[in-house]
C-alpha positions in Angstrom: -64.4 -32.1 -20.8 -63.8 -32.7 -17.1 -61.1 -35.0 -17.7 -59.1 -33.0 -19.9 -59.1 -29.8 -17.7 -58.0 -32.0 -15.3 -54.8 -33.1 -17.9 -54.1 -29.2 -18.1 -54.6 -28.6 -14.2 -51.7 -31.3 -13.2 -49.7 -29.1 -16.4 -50.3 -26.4 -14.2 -49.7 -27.9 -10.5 -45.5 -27.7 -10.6 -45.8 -23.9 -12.0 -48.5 -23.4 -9.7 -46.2 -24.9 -6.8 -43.6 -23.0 -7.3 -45.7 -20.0 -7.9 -44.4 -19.0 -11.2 -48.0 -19.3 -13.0 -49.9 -16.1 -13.6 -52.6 -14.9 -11.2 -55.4 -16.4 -13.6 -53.7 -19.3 -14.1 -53.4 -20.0 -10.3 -57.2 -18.9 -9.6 -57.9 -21.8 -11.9 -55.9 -23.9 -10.4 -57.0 -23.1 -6.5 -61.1 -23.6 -8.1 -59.9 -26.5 -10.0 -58.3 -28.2 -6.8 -61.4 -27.2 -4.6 -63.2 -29.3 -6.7 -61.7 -31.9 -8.0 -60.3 -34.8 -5.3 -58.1 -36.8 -8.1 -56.0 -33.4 -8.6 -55.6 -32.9 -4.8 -54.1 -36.3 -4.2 -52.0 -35.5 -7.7 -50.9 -32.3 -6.1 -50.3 -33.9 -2.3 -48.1 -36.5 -4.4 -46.4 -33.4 -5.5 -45.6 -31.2 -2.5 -44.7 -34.9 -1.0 -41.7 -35.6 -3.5 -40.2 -31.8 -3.5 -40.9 -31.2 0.1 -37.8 -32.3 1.8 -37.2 -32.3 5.7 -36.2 -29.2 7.7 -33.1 -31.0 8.8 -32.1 -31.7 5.2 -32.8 -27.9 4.1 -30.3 -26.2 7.0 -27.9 -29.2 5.9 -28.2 -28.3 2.3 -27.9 -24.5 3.7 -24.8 -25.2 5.4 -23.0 -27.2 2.4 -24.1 -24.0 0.2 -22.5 -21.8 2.5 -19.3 -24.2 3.1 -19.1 -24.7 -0.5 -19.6 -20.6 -1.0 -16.4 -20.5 1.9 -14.5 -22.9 0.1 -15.0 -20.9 -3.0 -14.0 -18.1 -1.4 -10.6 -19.6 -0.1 -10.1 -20.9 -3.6 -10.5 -17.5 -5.0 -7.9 -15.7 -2.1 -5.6 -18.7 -2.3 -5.3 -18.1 -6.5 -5.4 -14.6 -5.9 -2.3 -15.0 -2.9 -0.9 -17.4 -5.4 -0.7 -15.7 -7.8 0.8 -12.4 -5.9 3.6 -14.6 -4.2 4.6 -15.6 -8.3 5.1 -11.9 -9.2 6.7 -11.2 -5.7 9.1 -14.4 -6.5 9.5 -13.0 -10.0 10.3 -9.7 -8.6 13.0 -11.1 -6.2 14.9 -13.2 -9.0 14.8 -10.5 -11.4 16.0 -8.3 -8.3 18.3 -10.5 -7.3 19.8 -11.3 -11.0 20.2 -7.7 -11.2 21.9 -6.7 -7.9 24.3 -10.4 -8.7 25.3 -10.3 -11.9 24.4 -6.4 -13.2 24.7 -3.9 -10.3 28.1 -2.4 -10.1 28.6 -1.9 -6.1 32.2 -3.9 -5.8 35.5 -2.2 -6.0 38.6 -4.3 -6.9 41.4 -5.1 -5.1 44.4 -2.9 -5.7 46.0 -6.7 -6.3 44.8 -7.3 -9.7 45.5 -4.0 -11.0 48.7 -3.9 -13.1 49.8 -0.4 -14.4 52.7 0.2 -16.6 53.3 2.7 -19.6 52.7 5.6 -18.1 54.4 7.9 -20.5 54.1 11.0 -22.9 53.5 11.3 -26.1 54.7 13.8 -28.7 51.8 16.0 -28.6 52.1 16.0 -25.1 49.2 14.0 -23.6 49.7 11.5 -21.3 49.0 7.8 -21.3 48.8 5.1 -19.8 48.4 1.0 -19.5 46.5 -0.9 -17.1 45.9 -4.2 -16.8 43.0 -6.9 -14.5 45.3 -10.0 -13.8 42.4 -12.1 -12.3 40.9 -12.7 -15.5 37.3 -11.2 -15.1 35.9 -8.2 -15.9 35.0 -5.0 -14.9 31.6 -4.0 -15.5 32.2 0.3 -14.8 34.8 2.5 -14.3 33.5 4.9 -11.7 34.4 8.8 -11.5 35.2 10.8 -8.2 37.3 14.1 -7.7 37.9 16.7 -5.5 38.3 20.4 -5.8 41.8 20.1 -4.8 42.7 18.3 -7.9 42.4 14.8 -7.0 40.8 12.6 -10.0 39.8 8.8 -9.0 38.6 6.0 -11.0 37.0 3.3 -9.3 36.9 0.4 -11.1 33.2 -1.5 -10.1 31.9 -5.5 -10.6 28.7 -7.0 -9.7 28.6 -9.5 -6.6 29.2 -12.1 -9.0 32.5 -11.8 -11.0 31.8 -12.8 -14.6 34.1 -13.4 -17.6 34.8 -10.5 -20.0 33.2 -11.0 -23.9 36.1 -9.4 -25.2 40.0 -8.8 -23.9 39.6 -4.9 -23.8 37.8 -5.2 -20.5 41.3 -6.7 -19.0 43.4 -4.6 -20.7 42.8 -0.2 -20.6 45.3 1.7 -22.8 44.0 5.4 -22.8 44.4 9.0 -21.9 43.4 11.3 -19.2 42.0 13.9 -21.9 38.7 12.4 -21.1 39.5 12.6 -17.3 40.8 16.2 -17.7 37.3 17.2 -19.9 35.4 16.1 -16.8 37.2 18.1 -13.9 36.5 21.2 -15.8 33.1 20.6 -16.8 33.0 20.7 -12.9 35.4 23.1 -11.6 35.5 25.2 -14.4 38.0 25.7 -17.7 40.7 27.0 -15.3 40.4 24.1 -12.8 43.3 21.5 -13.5 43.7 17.8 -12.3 46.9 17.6 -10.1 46.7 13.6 -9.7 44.8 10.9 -11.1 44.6 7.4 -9.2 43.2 4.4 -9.3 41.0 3.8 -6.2 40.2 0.0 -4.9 39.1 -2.3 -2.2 42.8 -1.9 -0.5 44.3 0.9 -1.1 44.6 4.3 -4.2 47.2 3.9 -6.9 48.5 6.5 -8.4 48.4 6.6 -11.8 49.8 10.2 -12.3 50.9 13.5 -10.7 51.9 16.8 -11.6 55.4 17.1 -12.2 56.0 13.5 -12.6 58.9 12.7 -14.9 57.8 10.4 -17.7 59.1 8.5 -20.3 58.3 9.4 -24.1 55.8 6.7 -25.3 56.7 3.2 -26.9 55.7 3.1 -30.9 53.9 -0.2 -29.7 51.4 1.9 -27.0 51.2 4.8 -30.3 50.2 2.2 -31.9 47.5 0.5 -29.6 46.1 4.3 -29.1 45.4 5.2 -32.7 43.4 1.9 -33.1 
């Protein structure tokens, strides 16, 4: 009988070490141990393998906290990571946009060739215009004055690109549109005295009041009614 509550006692001694055991199961052990010499030794053998020096312990304590530090640093540094990639992502997409996409450069009054202006029979006027450096124009931005004055500022991105298609070199229109939009503004009395191209150099005029013009060409009819 002795020997096997000693077999259940040294079952006991680790739970009872690290003081996880119930309260009744540690009484027994403490009345077991006062007792019985072969279990002390047992439980001295114990304490003597998981006891580890002092030194050792603050070591251990200082690799947890480096480790905890370094985990820390890991986290910020994934974390920073991981901000700079949308920042970068930000900045290219930014950077696409404002090269190739945002409309903030005016041609030069160089590349602009304008011919046909002329009259047709119902009266309107047209006219032809032309980009002679081969690449496209991405806007054709709207400015005006209340004395009359109509401008249209043709805009490209920071990076000249090609055009998809040859109407973006070549403009054959009207001003009806141009005339539509001063009034919308000014009123339905208001009425455009000049209309003008305006560039990097200089504004060409593209039509005034009381300029004599030629009656259309069939061939510009033509290109209009397409």
């Amino acid at each position: 009988m002795e020997e096997r509550a000693c077999e259940i006692i040294k079952d006991l001694m680790p739970l009872y070490y690290d003081k996880v055991c119930s309260l009744e199961s540690s009484k027994w052990v403490e009345e077991h141990l006062a007792e019985c010499r072969s279990c002390r030794l047992e439980m001295d053998k114990i304490k003597l393998a998981i006891r580890l020096p002092q030194e050792v312990i603050e070591q251990n304590d200082r690799e947890g906290e480096a480790l905890k530090g370094i985990a820390v640093l890991w986290n910020r540094s994934k974390a920073k990571a991981f901000a700079i990639g949308l920042l970068g992502a930000a900045l290219l997409f930014g950077g696409y946009v404002g090269l190739f996409q945002w409309e903030v450069r005016k041609v030069s009054a160089g590349v602009i060739e304008l011919s046909e202006v002329s009259q047709l029979p119902d009266g309107r006027i047209a006219y032809h215009a032309k980009l002679t450096d081969g690449y496209s124009v991405n806007r054709i931005k709207y400015e005006m004055d209340k004395d009359g004055n109509f401008y249209l500022t043709p805009l490209r991105p920071i990076i000249k690109t090609k055009p998809i298609s040859e109407t973006f070199l070549n403009l054959i229109d009207t001003l009806d549109h141009e005339k539509l939009v001063y009034k919308e503004k000014y009123g339905d009395k208001a009425e455009i005295q000049a209309v003008y191209f305006r560039t990097s150099d200089e504004d060409i005029l593209i039509w005034k009041k009381g300029m004599e013009l030629k009656a259309a060409s069939d061939e510009l009819e033509a290109k209009l009614r397409q």
